[in-house]
C-alpha positions as CSV (number, residue, x, y, z in Angstrom):
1,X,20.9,6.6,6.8
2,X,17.8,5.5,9.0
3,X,16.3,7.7,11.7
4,X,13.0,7.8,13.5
5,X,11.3,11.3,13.9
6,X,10.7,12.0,17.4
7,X,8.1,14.1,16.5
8,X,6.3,11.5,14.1
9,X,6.7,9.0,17.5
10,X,5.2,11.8,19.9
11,X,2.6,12.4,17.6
12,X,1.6,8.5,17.9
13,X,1.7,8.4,21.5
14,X,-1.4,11.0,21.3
15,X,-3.0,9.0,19.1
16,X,-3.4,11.9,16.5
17,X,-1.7,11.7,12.8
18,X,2.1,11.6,12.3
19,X,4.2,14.2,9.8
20,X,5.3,13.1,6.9
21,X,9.0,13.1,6.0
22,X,10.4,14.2,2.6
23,X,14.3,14.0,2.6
24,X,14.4,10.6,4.7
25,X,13.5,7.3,5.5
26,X,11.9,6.0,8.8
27,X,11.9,3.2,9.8
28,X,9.9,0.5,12.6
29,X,9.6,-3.1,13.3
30,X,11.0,-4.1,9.6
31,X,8.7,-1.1,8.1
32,X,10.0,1.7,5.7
33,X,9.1,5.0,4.6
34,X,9.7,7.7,2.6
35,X,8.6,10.1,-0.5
36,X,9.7,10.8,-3.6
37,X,10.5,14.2,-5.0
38,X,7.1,13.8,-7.2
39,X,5.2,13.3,-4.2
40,X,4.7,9.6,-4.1
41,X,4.7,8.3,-0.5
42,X,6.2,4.9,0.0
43,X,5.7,2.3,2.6
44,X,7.4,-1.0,2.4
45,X,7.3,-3.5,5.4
46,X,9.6,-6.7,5.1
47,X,8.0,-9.7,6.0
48,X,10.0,-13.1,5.2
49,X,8.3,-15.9,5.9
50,X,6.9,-16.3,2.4
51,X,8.2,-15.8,-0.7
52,X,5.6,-13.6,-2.1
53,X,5.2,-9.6,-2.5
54,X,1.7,-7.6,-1.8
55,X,1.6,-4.4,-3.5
56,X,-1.1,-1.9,-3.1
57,X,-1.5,1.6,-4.8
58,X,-3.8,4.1,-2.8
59,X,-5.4,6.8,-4.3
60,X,-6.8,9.4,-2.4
61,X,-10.5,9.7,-3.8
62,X,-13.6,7.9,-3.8
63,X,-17.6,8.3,-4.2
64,X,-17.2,10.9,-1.1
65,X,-15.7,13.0,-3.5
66,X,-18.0,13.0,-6.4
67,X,-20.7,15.6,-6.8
68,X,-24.0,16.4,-9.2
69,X,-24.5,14.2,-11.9
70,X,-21.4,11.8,-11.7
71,X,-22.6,9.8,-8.8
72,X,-20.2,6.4,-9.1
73,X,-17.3,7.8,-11.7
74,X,-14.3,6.6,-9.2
75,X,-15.7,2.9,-9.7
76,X,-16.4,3.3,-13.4
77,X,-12.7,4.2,-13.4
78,X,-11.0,1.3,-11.2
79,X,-12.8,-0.6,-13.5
80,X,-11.6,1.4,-16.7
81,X,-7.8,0.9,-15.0
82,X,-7.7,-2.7,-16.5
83,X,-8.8,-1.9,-20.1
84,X,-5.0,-1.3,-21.0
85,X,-2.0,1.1,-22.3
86,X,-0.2,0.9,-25.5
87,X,2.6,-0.7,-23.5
88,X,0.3,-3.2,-22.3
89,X,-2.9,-3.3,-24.0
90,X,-6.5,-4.6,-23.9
91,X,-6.7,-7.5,-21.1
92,X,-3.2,-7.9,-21.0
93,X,-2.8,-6.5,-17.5
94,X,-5.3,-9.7,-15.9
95,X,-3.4,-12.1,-18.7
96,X,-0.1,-11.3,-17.4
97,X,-0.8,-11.9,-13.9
98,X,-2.7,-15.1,-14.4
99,X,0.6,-16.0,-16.3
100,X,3.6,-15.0,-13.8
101,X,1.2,-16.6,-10.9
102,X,-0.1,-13.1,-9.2
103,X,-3.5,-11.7,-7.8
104,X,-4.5,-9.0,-8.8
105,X,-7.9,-6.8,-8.4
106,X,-8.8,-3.8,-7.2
107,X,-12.0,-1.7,-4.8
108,X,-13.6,1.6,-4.6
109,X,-14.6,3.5,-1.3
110,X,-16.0,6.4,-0.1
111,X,-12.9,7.9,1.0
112,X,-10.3,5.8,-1.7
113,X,-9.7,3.5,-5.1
114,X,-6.8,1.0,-4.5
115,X,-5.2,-1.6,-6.8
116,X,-3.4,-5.0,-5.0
117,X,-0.9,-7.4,-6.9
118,X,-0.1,-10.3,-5.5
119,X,3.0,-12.2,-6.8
120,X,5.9,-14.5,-6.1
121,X,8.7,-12.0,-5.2
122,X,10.6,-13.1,-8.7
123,X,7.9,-10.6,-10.4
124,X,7.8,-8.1,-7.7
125,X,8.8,-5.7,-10.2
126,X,6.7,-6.7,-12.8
127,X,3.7,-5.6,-10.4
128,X,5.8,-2.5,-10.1
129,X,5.9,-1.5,-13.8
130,X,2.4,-2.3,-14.6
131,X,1.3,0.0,-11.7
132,X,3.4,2.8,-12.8
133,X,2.2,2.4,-17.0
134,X,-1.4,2.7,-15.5
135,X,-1.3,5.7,-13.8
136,X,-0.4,7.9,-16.2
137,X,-0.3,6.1,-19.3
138,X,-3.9,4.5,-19.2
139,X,-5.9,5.1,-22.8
140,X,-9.3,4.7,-21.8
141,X,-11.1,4.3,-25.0
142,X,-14.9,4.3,-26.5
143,X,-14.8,1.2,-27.3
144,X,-13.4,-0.4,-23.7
145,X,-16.0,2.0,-22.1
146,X,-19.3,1.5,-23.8
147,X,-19.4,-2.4,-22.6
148,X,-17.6,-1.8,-19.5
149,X,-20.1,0.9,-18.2
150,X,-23.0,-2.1,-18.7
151,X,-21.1,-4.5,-16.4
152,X,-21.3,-1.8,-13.7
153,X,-24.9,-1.6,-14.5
154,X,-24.9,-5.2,-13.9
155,X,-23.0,-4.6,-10.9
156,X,-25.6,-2.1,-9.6
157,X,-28.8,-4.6,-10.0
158,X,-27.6,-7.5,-9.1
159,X,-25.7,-5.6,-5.2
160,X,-28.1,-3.0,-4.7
161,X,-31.2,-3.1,-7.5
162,X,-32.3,-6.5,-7.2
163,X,-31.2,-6.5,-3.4
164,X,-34.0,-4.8,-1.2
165,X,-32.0,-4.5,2.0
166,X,-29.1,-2.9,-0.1
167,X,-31.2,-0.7,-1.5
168,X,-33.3,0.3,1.5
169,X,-29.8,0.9,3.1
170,X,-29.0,2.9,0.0
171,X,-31.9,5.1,1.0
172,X,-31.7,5.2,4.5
173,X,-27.8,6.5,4.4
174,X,-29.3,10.0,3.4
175,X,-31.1,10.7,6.6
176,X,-28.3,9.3,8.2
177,X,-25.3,11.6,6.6
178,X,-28.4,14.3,5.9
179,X,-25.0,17.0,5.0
180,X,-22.0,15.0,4.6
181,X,-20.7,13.2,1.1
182,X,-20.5,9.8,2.7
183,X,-24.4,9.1,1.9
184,X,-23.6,8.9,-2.1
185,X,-23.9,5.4,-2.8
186,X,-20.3,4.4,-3.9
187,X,-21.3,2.7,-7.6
188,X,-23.6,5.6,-7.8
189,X,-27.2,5.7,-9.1
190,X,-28.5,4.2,-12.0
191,X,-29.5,7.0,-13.9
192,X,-26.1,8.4,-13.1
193,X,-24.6,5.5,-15.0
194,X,-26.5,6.0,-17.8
195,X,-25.3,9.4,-18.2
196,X,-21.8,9.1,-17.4
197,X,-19.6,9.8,-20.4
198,X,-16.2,8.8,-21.5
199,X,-15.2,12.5,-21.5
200,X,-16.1,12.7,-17.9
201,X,-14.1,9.4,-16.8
202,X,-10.4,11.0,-18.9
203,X,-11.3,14.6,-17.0
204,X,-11.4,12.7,-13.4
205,X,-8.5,10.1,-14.0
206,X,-6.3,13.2,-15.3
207,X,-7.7,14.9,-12.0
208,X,-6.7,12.6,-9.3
209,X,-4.7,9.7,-10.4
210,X,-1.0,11.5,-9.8
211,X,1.6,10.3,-7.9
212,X,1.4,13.0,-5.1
213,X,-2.2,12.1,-4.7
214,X,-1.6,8.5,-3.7
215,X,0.1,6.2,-1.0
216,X,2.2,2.8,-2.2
217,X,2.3,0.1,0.1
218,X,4.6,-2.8,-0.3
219,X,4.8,-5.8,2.0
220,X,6.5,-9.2,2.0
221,X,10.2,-11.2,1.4
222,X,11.5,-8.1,-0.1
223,X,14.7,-5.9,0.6
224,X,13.9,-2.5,1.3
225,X,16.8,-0.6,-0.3
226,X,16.5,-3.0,-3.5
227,X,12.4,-2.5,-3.7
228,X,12.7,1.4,-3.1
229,X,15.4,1.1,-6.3
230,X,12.9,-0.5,-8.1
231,X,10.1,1.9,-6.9
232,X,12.2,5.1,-8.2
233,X,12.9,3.3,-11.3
234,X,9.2,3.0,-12.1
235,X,7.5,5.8,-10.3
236,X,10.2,8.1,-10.4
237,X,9.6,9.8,-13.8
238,X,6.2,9.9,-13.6
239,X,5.3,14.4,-12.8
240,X,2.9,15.4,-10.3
241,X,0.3,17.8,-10.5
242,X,-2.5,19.9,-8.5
243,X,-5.5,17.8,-6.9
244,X,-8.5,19.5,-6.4
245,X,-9.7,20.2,-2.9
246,X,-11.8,17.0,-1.7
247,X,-15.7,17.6,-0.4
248,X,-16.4,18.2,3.1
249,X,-17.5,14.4,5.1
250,X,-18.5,16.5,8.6
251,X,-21.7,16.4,10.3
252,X,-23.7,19.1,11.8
253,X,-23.7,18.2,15.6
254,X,-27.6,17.7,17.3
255,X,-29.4,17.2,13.6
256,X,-32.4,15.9,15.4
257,X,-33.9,12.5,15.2
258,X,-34.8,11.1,11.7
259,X,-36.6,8.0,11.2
260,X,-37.8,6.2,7.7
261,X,-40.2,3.3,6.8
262,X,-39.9,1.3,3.4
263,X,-42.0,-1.4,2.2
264,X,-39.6,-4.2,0.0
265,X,-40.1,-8.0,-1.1
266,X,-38.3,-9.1,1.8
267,X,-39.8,-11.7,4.3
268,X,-38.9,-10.3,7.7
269,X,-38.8,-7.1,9.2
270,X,-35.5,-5.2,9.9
271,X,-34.8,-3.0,11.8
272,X,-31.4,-0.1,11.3
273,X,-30.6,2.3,13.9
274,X,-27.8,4.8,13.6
275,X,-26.4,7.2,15.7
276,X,-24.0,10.2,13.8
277,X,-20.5,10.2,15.7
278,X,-16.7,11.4,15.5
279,X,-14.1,9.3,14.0
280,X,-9.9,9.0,15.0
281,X,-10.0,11.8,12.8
282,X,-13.2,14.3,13.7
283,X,-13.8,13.6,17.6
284,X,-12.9,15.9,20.2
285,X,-10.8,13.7,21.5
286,X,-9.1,10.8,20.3
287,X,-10.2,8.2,23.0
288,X,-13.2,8.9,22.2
289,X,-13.2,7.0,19.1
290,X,-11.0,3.9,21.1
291,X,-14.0,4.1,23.9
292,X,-16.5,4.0,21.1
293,X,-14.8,0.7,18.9
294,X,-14.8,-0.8,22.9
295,X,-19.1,-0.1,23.1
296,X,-19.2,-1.9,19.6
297,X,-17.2,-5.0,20.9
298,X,-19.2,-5.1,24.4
299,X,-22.7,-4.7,22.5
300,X,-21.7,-7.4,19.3
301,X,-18.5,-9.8,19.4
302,X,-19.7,-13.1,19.6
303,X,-22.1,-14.9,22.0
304,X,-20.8,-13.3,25.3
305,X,-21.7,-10.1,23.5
306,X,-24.6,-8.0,25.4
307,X,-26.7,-7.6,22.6
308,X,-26.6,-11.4,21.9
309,X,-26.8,-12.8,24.7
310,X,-29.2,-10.8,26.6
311,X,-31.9,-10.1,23.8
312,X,-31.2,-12.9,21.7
313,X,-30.6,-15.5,23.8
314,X,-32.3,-14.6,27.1
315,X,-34.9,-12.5,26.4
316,X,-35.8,-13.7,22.7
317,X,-36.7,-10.2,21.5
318,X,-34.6,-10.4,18.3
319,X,-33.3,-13.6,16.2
320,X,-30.0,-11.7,15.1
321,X,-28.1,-8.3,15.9
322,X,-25.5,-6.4,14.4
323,X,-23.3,-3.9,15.7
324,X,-20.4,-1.6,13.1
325,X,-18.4,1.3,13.6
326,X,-15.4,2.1,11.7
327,X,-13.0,4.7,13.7
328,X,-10.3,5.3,10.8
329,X,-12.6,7.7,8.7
330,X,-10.7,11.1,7.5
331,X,-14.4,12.1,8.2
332,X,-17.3,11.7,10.7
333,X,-18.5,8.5,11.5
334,X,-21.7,6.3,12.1
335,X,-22.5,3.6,15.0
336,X,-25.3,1.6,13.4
337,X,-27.2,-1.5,14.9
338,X,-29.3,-3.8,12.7
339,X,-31.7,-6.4,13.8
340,X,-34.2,-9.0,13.0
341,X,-36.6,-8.9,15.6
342,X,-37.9,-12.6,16.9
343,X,-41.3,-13.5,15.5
344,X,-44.0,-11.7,17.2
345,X,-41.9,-8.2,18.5
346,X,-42.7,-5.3,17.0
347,X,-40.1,-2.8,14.8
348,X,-40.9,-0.9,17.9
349,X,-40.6,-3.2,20.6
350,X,-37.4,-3.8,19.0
351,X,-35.9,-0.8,19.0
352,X,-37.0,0.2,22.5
353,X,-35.3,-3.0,23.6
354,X,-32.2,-2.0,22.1
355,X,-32.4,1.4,23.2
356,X,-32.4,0.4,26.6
357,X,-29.4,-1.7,26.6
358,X,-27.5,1.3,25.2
359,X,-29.1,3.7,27.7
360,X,-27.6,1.3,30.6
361,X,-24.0,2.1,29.3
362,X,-24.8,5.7,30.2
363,X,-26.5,5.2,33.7
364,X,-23.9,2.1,34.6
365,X,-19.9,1.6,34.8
366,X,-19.5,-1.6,33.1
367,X,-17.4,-3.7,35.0
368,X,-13.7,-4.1,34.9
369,X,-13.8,-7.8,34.2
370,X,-15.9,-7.2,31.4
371,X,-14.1,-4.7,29.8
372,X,-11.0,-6.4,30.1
373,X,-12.3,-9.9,28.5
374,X,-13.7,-7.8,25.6
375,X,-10.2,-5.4,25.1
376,X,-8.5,-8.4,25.3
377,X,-10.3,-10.5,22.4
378,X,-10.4,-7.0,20.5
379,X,-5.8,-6.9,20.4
380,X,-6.0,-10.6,19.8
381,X,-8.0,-10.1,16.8
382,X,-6.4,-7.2,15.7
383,X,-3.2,-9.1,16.2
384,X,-4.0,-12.3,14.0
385,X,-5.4,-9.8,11.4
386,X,-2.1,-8.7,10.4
387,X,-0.3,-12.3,10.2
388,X,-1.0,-12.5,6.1
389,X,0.3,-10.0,3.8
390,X,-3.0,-9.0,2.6
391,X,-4.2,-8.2,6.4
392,X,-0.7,-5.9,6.7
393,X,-1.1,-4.0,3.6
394,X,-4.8,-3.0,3.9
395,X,-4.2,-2.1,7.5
396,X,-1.5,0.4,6.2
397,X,-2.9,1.5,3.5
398,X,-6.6,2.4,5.2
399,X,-4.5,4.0,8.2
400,X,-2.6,6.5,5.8
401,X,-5.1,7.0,2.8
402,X,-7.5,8.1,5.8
403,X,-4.6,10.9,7.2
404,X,-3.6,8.6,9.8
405,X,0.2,7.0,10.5
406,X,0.6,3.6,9.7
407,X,3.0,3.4,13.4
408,X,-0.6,3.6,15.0
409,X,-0.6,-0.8,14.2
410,X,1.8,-0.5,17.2
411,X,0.1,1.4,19.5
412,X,-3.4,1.0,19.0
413,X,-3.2,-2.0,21.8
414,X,-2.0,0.5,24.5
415,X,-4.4,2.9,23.4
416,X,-7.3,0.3,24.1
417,X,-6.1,-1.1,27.3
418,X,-5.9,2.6,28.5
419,X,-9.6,2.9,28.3
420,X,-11.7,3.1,31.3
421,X,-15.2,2.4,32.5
422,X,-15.6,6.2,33.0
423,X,-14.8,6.8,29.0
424,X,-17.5,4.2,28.2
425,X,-20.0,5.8,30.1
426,X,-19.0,9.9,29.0
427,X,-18.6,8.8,25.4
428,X,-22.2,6.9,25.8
429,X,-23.8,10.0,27.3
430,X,-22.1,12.5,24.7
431,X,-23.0,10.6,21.6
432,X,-26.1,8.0,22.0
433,X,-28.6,10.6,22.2
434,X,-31.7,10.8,20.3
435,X,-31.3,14.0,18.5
436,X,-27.9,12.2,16.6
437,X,-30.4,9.3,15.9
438,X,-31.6,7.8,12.6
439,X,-34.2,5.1,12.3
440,X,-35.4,2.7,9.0
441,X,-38.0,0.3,9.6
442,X,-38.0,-2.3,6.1
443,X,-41.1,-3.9,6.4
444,X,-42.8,-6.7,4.5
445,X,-45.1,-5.3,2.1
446,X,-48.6,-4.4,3.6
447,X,-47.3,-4.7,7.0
448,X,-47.1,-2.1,9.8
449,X,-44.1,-1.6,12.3
């Protein structure tokens, strides 16, 4: 009944996205997939050693693909998706799970909404057939909407209103995605909140929550054939239906540099530095995304880090550093520093001294030790971040709501340990340029950089 496609497995060895198989199901290391005739895609991994069950529903949309006036409408709904059915009405979803012992909450994205439920595998199903009443059956009334839109106001001024790094973040993202979708802040703007109506919300849910639009991921002491019986059992029925084409998240390449100064209430300066690059998904090649998640670990992971420990610790220019980059984006990608410079160094100074250190990664090989120590702490991580159920299932689900395989967990370690000091330095030269560049200097009211 099982067999593994050799052309999903080749596909994984290039690091690029694996096919999708209708009729059967695959399966690897303990972990199962297949779809179901109305499009659902199913992914269950069987892991024993506790007896609980993490599900996850994954819908393909988030603030990315919002447009115009609706700015924030996929977070107004996953917070709409727990107002009730007329199976299960009002709060019952949240009193039910605080009563058969589960979890249960939920997160929007730019590039997806998903829903977990936690529960002792007795009520696995139970998580199964609230899932399924909710994605078609939700009622999303006037009266759940009209105090539920004011808690997301709430929401908004107390993460990004009342907060003036958030907010100067907020801002700085549209010089840093000047074309692509990813710069919409993902609970939207006030004044789109305000005018968001009930209508809108019904029209968008009806849009994009349907069963071929979405990805469920089912992990822990379950049996595979018995949970996918229980899956078609809920899910089964349930029709699928056109989605809408999803807004474009590329970059034009060589933008120019951008820079931005704010004034807030804040203390300290701080400084944001961003350079537009490729993800898994958008970059030429795929090792370049694997050589640039390597720069991010030599520049930030911990005190050995360059960045720490050369101009924090031994040159004093900055009292903390930051270093992100996230490679599984089904569009392009930023590498952004942040940093507090150390009391008397400029915004300036600052960023020059950072500059530098990621101008030596174009003019020197890093050496092989190095690289190995920080590959090496980067698979143990990644290792230890799938021992819980929770680390599993978000791993999956961000891999495949992202058009990637969730096989890559396997071979993302080979695909690290294969890079070289070479990659480091080409990818360094190709993307840290100063035309791909965006700058924000938040400064303490009347204070210059």
């Amino acid at each position: 009944m099982f067999q593994f496609s050799m052309k999903s497995v080749c596909a994984l060895v290039l690091g690029l996205t694996a096919s999708i198989c209708h009729a059967e199901v695959l399966t690897a290391n303990n972990t199962f997939e297949t779809t179901l005739n109305n499009g659902l895609k199913v992914i269950i991994r069987e892991d024993h050693r506790s007896p609980m069950v993490m599900t996850q529903i994954w819908y393909k949309v988030g603030s990315s693909d919002e447009s115009g006036n609706t700015l924030g409408i996929s977070h107004v709904l996953e917070h709409m998706m727990f107002k009730g059915t007329a199976k299960v009405p009002n709060d019952e979803f949240t009193r039910l799970s605080r009563i058969y012992g589960g979890n249960v909450n939920a997160a929007t994205f730019i590039n997806y909404t998903n829903y977990y439920q936690l529960y002792p595998k007795t009520y696995f199903p139970l998580a199964l057939e609230l899932e399924a009443d909710r994605m078609s059956n939700l009622l999303l009334r006037q009266q759940d909407f009209e105090p539920e839109i004011k808690v997301v106001m709430e929401e908004r001024r107390q993460r990004t209103d009342d907060n003036p790094r958030a907010l100067a973040f907020e801002r700085f993202k549209w010089i840093a995605y000047p074309t692509s979708h990813y710069r919409q802040p993902i609970i939207g703007h006030m004044k789109n909140l305000q005018s968001i109506q009930l209508q809108e919300v019904q029209a968008w849910y009806k849009k994009w929550y349907r069963p071929n639009n979405a990805i469920l991921v089912i992990v822990g002491d379950v049996d595979h054939q018995a949970a996918l019986l229980q899956v078609q059992k809920y899910f089964g029925d349930i029709p699928k239906a056109p989605t809408p084409p999803r807004n474009d998240v590329l970059e034009f390449e060589q933008l120019g540099y951008r820079h931005m100064e704010l004034s807030a209430a804040i203390q300290v300066p701080n400084l944001y530095m961003a350079w537009n690059v490729g993800s898994l998904a958008t970059a030429k090649s795929p090792q370049d995304a694997f050589a640039l998640t390597i720069i991010k670990q030599l520049l930030d992971s911990g005190i050995t880090s360059r960045l720490e420990q050369r101009l924090v610790r031994n040159n004093k220019m900055l009292s903390s550093v930051s270093v992100s980059y996230d490679p599984y984006q089904r569009g392009d990608s930023l590498f952004s520093i942040s940093a507090l410079p150390a009391a008397g160094v400029t915004l300036s100074e600052a960023q020059a001294a950072i500059q530098n250190e990621v101008d030596t990664l174009k003019q020197d090989l890093v050496n092989s030790s190095e690289i190995e120590r920080v590959v090496t702490q980067f698979v143990a991580n990644w290792i230890y971040s799938q021992d819980d159920l929770a680390g599993q299932a978000r791993t999956i689900g961000n891999l495949e709501v992202n058009g990637f395989s969730h096989r890559l967990i396997d071979v993302l370690p080979q695909h690290f340990q294969a890079i070289t000091a070479q990659d480091l330095q080409r990818v360094a030269q190709s993307y840290f340029n100063k035309d791909r560049l965006s700058t924000l200097y938040l400064l303490p009211q009347s204070t210059t950089p």
